[in-house]
C-alpha positions in Angstrom: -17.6 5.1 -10.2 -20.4 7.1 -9.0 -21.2 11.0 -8.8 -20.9 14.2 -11.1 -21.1 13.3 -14.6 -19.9 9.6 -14.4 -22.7 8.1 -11.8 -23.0 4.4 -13.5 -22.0 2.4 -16.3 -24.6 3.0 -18.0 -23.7 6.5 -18.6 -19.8 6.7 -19.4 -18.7 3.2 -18.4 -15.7 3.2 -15.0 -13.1 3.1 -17.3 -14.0 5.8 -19.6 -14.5 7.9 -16.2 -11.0 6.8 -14.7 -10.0 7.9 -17.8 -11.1 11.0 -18.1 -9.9 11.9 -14.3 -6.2 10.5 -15.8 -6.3 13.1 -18.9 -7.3 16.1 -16.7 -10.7 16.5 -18.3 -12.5 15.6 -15.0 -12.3 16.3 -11.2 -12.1 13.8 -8.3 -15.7 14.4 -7.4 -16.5 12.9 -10.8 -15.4 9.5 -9.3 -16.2 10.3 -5.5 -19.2 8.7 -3.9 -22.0 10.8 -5.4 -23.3 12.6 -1.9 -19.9 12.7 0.2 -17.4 15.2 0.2 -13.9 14.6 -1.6 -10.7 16.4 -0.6 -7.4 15.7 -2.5 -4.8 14.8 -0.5 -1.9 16.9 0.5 1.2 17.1 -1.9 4.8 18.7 -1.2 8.2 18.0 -2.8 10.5 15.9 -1.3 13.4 18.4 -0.8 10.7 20.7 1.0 8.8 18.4 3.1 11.4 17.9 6.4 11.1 15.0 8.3 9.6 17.3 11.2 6.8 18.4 9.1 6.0 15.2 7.7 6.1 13.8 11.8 4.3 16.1 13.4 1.6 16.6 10.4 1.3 13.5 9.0 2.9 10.8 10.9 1.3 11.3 14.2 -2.2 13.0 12.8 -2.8 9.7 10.5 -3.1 11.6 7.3 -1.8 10.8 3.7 0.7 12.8 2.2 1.7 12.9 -1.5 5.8 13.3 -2.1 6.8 14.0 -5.4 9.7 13.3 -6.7 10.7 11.0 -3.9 12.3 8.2 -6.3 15.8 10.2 -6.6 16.5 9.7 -3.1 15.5 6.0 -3.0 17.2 4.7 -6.0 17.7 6.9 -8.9 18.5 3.4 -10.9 15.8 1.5 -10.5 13.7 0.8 -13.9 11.5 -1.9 -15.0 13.2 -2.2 -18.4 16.9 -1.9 -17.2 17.8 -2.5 -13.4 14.5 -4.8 -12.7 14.1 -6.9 -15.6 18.6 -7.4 -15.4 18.2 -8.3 -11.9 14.6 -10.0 -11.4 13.3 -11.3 -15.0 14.0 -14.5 -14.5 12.2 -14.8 -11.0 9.3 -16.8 -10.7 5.8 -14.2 -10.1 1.9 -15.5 -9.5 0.5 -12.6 -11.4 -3.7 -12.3 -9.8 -6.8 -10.2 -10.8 -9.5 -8.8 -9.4 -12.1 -11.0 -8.8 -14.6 -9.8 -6.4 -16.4 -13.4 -5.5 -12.6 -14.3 -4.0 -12.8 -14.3 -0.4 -8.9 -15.3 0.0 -7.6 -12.1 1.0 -9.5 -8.8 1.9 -7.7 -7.4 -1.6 -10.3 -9.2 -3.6 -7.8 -10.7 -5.7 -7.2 -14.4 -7.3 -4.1 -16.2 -8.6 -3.7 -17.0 -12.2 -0.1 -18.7 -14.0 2.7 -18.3 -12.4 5.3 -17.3 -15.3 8.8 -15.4 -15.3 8.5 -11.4 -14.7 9.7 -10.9 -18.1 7.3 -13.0 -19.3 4.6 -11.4 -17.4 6.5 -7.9 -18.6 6.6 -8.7 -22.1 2.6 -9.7 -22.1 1.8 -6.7 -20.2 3.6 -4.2 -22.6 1.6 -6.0 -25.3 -1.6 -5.6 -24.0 -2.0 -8.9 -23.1 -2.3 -9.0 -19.2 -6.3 -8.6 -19.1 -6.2 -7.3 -15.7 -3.6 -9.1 -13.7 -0.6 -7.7 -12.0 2.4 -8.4 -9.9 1.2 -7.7 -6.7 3.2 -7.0 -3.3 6.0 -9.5 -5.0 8.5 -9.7 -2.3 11.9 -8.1 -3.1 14.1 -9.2 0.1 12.9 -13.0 -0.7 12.6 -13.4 -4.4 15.2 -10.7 -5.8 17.2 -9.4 -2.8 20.2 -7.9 -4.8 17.9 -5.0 -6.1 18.0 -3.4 -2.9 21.9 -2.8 -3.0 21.1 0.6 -4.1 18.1 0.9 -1.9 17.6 4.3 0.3 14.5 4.2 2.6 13.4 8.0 2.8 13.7 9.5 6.6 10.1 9.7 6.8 10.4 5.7 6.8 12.8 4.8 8.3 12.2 3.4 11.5 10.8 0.3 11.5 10.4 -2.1 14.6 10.0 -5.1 12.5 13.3 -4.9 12.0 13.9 -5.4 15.2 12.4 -8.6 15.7 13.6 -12.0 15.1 12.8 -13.9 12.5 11.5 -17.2 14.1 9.4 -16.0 17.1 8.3 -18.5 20.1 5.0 -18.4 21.4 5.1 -18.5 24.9 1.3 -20.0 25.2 2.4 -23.0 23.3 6.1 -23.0 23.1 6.2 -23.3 19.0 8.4 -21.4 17.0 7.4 -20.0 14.0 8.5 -18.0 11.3 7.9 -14.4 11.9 5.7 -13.7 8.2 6.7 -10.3 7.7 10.5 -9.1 8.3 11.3 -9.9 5.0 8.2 -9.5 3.3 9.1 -5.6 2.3 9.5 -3.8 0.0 7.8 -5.6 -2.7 6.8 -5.1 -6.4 3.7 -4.0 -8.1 3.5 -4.1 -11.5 0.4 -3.8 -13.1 -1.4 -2.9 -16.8 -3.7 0.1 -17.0 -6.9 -0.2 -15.5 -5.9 -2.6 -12.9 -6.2 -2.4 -9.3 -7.4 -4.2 -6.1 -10.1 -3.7 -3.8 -11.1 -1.8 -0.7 -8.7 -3.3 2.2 -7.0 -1.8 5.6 -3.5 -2.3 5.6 -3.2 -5.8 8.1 -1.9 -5.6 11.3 -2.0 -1.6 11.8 0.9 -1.1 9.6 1.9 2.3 7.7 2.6 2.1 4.0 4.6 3.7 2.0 4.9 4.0 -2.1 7.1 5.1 -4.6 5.6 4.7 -8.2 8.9 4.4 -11.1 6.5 4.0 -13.6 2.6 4.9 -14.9 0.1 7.0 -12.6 -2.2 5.2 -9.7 -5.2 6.5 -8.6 -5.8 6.2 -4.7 -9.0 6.9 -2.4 -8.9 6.9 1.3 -11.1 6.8 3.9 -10.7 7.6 7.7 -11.5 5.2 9.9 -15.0 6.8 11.2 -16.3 6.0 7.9 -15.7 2.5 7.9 -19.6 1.8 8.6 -20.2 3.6 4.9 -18.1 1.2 3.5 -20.2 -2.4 5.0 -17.4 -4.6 6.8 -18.5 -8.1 6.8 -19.7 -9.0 9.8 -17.5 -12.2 10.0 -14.4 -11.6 7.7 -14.3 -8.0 8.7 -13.7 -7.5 4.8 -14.7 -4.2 3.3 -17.5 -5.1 0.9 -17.8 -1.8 -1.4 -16.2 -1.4 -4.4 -14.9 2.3 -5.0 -14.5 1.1 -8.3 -17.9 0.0 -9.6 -20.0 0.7 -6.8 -24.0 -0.6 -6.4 -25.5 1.9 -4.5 -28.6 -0.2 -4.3 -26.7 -2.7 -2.3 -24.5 -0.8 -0.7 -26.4 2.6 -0.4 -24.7 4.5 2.5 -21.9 4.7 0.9 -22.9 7.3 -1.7 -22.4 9.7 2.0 -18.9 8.1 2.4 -16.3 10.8 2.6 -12.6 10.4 1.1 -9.5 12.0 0.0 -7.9 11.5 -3.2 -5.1 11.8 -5.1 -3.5 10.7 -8.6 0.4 9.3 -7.4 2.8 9.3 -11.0 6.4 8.4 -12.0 8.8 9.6 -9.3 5.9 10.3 -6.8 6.1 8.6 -3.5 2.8 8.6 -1.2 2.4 7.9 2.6 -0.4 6.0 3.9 -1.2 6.1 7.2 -2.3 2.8 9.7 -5.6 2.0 9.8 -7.0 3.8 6.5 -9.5 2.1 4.4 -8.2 2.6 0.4 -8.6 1.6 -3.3 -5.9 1.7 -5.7 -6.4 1.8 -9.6 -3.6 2.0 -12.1 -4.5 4.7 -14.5 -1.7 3.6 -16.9 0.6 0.9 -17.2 2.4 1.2 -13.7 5.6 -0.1 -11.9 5.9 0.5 -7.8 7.9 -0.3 -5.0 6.0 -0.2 -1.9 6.6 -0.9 2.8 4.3 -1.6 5.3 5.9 -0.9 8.5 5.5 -0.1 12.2 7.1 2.8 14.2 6.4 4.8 16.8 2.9 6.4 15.6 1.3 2.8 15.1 3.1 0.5 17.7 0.4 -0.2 20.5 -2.4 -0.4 17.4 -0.3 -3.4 15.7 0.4 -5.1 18.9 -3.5 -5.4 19.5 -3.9 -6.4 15.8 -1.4 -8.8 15.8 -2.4 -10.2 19.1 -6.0 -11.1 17.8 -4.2 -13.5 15.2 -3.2 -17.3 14.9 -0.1 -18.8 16.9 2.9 -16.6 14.4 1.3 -13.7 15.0 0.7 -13.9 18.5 4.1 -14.7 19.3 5.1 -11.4 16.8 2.7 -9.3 18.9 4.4 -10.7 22.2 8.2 -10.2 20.8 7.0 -5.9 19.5 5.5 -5.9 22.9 8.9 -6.7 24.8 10.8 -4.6 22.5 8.4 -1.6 23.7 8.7 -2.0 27.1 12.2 -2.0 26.6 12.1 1.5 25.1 12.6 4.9 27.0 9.4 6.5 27.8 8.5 9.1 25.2 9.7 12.7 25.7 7.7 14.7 23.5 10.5 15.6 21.1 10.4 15.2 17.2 13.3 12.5 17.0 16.2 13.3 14.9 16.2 10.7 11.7 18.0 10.6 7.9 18.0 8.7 4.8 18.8 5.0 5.6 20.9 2.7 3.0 19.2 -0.8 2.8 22.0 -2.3 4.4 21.7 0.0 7.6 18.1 -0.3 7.9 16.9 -3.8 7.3 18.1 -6.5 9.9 20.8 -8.0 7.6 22.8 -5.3 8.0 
């Protein structure tokens, strides 16, 4: 990572400076592009942050938000080693690793064996996992019984994708197809320390959101205005630094990018909002449960997103469009919303 006392490899090595950020013995401009300001991101508990707060100053303002303490009231049962493992173990994962020559996905990541999560578990805990992780594993798909005792937080819970079907038609050519993401979320990261992927927008103009059960994860965002410090390819529209290990010969602007930052640990949950350029890097061995979705804040950005897409996500773009126009014209008015079970949110209930 580049600026204060950790500028290159050649002087304390990325990990040794990720490190020392972990253990408290360094500050976030020690990792921070070496010209460009840093700010850390908001924090507040989760029993004082109301859902009109976190609307009004978050939500609609586009700005991350750091809850701690947010696990209780999504599922004070779920553990890697107990709930998880009971449940999931024996499902199938594709566990992948940062490669940064992989141009299949705008994460900069590459599949390896698939094996059994308590396979991948057990060589994880033994220090055997050299970098690869369960990433954005799919819970409603490969494990959906886990989310009996799954509350999404108020903050969260509207979400229009639930509200769409899950084969679309697209009216241009009259095929259906399989909607891609109403059953996608939440899904499952598990990771070793050190680990992480790279420098990505959230597709489609979705909000994320993160609850960690295990380890610490260090994130840095970016507003969208400093997307030309951070060198989108041309074509792909990929982000080409990496926050990580950055070459600030190749890339040299971004040593004037500005970001926030934040470290995110057991219990923590963390809001990111649409459109934010960010890095994630597991500081310790780390377990998380993580939702992209789209509400009210981010509607009209997905649509367009969506709509620039092939045939499935055209006709998804087309479907959120109706369902908008079919909405009351907004008031003004912070809308009243609580903690939603699983089974009252998602579509299968």
């Amino acid at each position: 990572w580049g600026g204060g006392t950790c500028q290159s490899s050649e002087g304390c090595g990325w990990e040794e400076g990720l490190r020392r950020v972990r253990d408290g013995e360094a500050d976030f401009s020690s990792v921070a592009p070496k010209h460009g300001s840093v700010v850390k991101v908001d924090e507040f508990e989760a029993s004082e942050l109301s859902f009109q707060h976190f609307y009004e100053e978050y939500l609609m303002k586009g700005k991350p938000v750091v809850i701690r303490n947010l696990k209780e009231r999504v599922s004070g049962s779920l553990a890697l080693n107990t709930t998880i493992s009971e449940m999931c173990g024996k499902s199938t994962v594709v566990p992948v690793i940062y490669d940064p020559t992989s141009g299949k996905s705008s994460f900069k990541l590459a599949s390896t064996d698939a094996m059994t999560l308590d396979q991948f578990v057990a060589e994880r805990d033994a220090g055997l996992a050299q970098g690869r992780m369960v990433f954005d594993w799919s819970l409603p798909e490969n494990c959906p019984r886990i989310l009996d005792d799954f509350v999404v937080p108020s903050y969260f819970a509207q979400d229009y994708l639930q509200n769409t079907s899950d084969v679309a038609v697209d009216p241009r050519t009259g095929v259906a197809r399989p909607t891609l993401f109403t059953d996608a979320w939440p899904s499952l990261f598990v990771g070793p320390g050190m680990s992480g992927g790279g420098l990505h927008i959230d597709a489609f103009a979705t909000n994320f959101w993160m609850v960690v059960l295990e380890g610490q994860k260090l994130w840095q965002f970016f507003d969208p205005d400093q997307i030309p410090y951070l060198y989108p390819h041309p074509q792909t529209r990929t982000l080409q630094v990496d926050t990580v290990r950055p070459d600030y010969d190749a890339y040299p602007l971004y040593a004037f990018a500005s970001s926030y930052m934040c470290v995110v640990g057991p219990s923590d949950g963390l809001f990111v909002p649409s459109g934010s350029p960010h890095q994630v890097t597991n500081l310790s061995p780390s377990v998380a449960i993580s939702m992209n979705y789209i509400d009210s804040s981010n509607l009209d950005r997905s649509i367009h997103e969506l709509a620039l897409g092939d045939d499935a996500q055209r006709a998804l773009s087309d479907e959120l469009a109706a369902f908008r126009d079919s909405l009351p014209p907004p008031d003004g008015s912070v809308p009243s919303r609580g903690d939603a079970s699983w089974q009252s949110f998602s579509k299968a209930g």
